[in-house]
N, C-alpha and C positions, 0 to 999 in steps of 0.2 A: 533790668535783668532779663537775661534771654531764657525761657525753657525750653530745654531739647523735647524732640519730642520725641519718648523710647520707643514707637514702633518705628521712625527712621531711622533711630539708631542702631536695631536689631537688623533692621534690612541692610543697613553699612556693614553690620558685622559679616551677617549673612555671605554678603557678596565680599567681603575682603577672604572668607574662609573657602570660600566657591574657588577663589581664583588662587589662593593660596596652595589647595590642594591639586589644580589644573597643573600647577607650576610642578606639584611630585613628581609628572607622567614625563616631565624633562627630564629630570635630574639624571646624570650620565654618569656621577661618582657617588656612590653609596657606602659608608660605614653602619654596619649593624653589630650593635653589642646586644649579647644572650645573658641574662644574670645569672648566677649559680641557680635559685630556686626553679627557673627555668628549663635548666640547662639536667640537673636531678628529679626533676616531678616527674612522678611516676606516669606511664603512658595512659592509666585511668582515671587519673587522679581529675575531679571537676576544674573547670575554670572559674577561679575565687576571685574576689576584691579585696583582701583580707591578707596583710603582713603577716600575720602571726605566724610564732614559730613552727617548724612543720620538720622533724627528723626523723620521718620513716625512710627516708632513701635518700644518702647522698654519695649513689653511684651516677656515672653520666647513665642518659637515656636512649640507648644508642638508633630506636628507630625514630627518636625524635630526630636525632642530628640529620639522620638522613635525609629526612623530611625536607630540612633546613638546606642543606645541598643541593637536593632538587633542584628547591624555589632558586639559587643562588646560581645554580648553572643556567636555569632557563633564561634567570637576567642577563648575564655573560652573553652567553645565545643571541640575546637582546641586542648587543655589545653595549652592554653598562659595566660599570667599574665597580666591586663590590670590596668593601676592606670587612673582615671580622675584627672584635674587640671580645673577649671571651673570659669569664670567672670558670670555678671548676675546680681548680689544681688543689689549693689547700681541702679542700671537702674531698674530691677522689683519696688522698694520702692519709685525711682524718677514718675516711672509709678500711684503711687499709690496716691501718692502725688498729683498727678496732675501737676508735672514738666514736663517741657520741653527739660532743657538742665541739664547738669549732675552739681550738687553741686560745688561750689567751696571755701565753710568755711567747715571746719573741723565737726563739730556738727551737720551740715545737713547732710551731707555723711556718718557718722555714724548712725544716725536716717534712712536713706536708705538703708541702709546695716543692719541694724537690723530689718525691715520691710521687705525689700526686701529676703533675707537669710533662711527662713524658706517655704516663696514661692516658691525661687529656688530647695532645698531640696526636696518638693512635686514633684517640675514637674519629678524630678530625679526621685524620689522614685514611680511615678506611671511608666513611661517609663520603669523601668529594671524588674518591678513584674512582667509586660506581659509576661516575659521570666522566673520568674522563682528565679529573683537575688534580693538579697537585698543592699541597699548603705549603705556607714559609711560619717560620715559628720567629714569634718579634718581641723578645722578653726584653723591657724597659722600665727602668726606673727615672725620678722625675729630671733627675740631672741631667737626662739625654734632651730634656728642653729647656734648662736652664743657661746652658752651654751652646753657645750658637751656633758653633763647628759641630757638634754631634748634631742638633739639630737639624743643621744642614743635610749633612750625611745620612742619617737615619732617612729621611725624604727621598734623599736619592734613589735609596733603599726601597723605598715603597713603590716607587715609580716604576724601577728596575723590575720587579716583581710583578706586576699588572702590567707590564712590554711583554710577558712571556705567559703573560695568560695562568698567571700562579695566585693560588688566593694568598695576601696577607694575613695570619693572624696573629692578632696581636694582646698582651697578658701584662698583666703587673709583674716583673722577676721578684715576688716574693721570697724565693729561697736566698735572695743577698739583702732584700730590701732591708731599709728601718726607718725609724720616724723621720728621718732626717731628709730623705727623699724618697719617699714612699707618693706615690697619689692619694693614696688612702682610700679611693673605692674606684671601680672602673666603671662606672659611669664617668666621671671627671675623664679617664683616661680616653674613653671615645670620644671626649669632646677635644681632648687637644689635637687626637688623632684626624678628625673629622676636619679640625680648625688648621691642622699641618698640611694637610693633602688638597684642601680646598675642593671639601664635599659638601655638593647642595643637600642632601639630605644626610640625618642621623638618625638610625631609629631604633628605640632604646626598650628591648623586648624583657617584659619585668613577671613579676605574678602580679599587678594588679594592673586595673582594665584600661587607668588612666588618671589624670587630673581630674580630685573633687575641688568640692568650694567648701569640706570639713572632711575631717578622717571618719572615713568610713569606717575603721573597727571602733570610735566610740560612738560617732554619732550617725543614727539606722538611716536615716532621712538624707543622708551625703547625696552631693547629684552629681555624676562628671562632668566635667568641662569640654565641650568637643573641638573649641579653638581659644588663642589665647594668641594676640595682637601682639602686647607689651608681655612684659615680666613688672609688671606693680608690686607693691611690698604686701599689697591684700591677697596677691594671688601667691607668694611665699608664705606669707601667713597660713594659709590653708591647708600648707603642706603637713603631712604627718611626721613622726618620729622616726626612730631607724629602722633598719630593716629585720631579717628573719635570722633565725640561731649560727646558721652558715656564711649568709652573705651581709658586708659590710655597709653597703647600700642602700637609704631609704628615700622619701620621695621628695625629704629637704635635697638631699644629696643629686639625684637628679635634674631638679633646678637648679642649682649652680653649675653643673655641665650642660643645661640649655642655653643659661645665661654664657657659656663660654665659647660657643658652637653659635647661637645669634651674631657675637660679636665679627665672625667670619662669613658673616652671609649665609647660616647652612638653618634649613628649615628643620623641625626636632620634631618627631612624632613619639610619643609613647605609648604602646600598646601590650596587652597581657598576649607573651610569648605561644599557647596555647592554641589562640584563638585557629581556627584549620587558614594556612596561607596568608598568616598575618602579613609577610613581606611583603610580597606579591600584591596583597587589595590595596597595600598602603600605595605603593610605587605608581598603583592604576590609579589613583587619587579617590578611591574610596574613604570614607569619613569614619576609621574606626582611633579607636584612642583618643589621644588630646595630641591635635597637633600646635606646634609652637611659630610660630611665624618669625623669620630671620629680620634682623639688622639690618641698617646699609650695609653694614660690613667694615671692618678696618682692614686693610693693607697687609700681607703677610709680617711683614718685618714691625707695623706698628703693633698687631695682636701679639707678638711674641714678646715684646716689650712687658706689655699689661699683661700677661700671663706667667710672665717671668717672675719666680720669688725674691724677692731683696733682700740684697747683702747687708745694708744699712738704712738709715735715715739721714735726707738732712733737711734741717730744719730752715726756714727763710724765712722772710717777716713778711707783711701785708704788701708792702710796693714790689717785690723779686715775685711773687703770687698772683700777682695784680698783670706783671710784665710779661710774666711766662706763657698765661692767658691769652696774651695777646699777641703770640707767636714772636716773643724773643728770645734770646739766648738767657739761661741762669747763671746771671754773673757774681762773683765773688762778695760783693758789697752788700747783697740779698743775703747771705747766707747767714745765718743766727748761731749755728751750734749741728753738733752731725753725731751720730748715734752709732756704734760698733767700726769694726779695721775694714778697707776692700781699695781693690785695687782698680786703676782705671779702665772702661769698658766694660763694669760692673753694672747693673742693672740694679737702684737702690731708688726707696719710695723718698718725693717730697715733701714734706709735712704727711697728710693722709688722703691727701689730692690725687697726686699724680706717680707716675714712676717713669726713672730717664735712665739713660746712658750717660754716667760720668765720663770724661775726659782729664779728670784727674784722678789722684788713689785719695782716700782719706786723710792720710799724711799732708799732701800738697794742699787740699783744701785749708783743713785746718790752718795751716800753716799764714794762709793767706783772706782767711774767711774777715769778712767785714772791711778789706780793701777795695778804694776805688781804684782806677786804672791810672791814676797819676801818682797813685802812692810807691813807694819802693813793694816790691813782689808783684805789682798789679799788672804788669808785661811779662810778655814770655820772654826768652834771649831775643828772639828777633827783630821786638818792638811791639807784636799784636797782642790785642787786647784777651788777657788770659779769661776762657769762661768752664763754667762749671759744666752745665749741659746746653746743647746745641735746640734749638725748638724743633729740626724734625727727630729727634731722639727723646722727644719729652711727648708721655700720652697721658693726659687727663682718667682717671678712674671711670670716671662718667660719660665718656666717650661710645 
């Protein structure tokens, strides 16, 4: 049996976080998402560790934003690429309203989000003119990445926008969303953003200061984590509960958009929004918050896959499992049994493994499910071997 020995192993970490942050001072496309708590904390208010609820003010801060403009023209300046990812709108309209606490029917929270939303917009759009910049307003729901032609186009979109030196920013369209495709917090949302544009850096400006290794509001002794290699199940583990009375994001939720944003190659820092030129030290590769260190990375076209929600299930037995592994096609004879209606080109999970791009619709599988190629249905008209999914359309979860 080998013992490591943990003072070489600190100095590995050491030096993998050295360079991991050398690597920030590159990064030439940047997404930064502001959280609502953020984005409303009073200009006096201390820099806390601490989720807890906090509804003295959920108007925007408008010399914060500025603030935030500043740092964002001076990267420009730079010529770096900066995308926004922005909460806000339902709280400004809750503000306006004369609520208290953030909506919890569906109808109100649209009605705040569509009040709220054009507010938000303003405080953007006067903060970045000081400088010089004008905003683009990018209300999305999840369907614009489900859907590979919006997909597409949405990109284009972003691109077009940073050619003319415009800032993207970008929001959940709360006022139409619903569960149905909603992201459900925008942290997730800058990671697809981050994972769409193919940005080296994401950095995810919160009220608290960073990744512990226990929640800090229960337990006093919490330590932050200043680098984090992997995403281990010990370091989810650690994560705390939801977030504050306003915003829908807590620091589980944040790991699953680092976990989404790794997948892309894009390194994740999080830091309490607050702190004076959080962006800015982060970019210079100063060591504030937790930063997360990237993946190899998947392929655009294979992360949209595993990103993509599923229309269905279909189910295959241990050899179709066994095959698919091993970069072959999913053919009909593998197939056991298939779960809800979709049509081909549908993007639907295999057992709980993987997720692919049919070539057939539900219909035709079934139709054909546990044939081999010699059986009547097991060709197409033409004579070729009909298959389920193709292996470069098939990505493993674990990938």
């Amino acid at each position: 049996m080998i013992v490591q020995d943990p003072k070489a192993t600190e100095e590995i970490t050491d030096t993998a976080a050295t360079e991991a942050r050398a690597a920030l001072t590159m990064a030439k496309r940047i997404v930064v998402k502001i959280g609502t708590n953020t984005i409303t904390m009073q200009k006096d208010a201390p820099v806390r560790i601490s989720d807890g609820p906090d509804t003295s003010s959920n108007g925007i801060d408008s010399e914060f934003l500025h603030r935030i403009a500043a740092e964002i023209a001076d990267l420009m300046r730079a010529g770096r690429q900066v995308i926004l990812v922005t909460s806000g709108a339902v709280g400004m309209g809750a503000r306006e309203l004369g609520l208290v606490r953030k909506p919890k029917d569906m109808k109100t929270k649209q009605a705040c989000a569509a009040i709220g939303q054009p507010l938000l917009m303003d405080e953007y759009r006067k903060a970045f003119s000081v400088f010089g910049l004008a905003v683009g307003q990018l209300l999305v729901t999840r369907d614009a990445w489900d859907k590979r032609s919006a997909y597409l186009n949405l990109r284009s979109t972003v691109e077009s926008l940073m050619e003319h030196r415009i800032v993207p920013v970008f929001n959940e369209n709360d006022s139409v969303s619903t569960a149905e495709i909603a992201f459900g917090d925008n942290d997730q949302l800058s990671a697809y953003v981050a994972s769409k544009v193919d940005a080296e850096l994401l950095v995810i400006l919160s009220d608290v200061e960073a990744l512990y290794d226990a929640d800090p509001r229960t337990v006093p002794g919490a330590k932050a984590i200043p680098y984090v290699k992997e995403l281990t199940p010990e370091i989810i583990e650690s994560a705390g509960g939801k977030g504050t009375e306003f915003s829908t994001g807590g620091m589980k939720t944040k790991l699953i958009a680092v976990g989404i944003a790794r997948d892309a190659g894009c390194r994740v820092v999080i830091a309490h929004g607050r702190e004076p030129a959080a962006i800015t030290r982060i970019v210079s590769g100063q060591a504030l918050g937790t930063l997360f260190d990237a993946a190899s990375g998947l392929t655009n076209r294979r992360r949209w896959i595993k990103n993509t929600r599923a229309q269905g299930i279909i189910h295959v037995d241990e050899g179709a499992l066994a095959a698919i592994q091993g970069n072959n096609s999913l053919l009909p004879r593998g197939v056991t049994g298939i779960e809800g209606r979709f049509e081909k080109g549908t993007v639907v999970m295999i057992n709980d493994a993987a997720k692919a791009i049919t070539t057939l619709s539900s219909v035709e599988i079934e139709e054909i499910r546990g044939k081999r190629s010699d059986q009547p249905g097991g060709r197409s008209s033409g004579g070729g071997i009909k298959v389920v999914a193709r292996p470069e359309d098939i990505v493993f979860l674990n990938e």
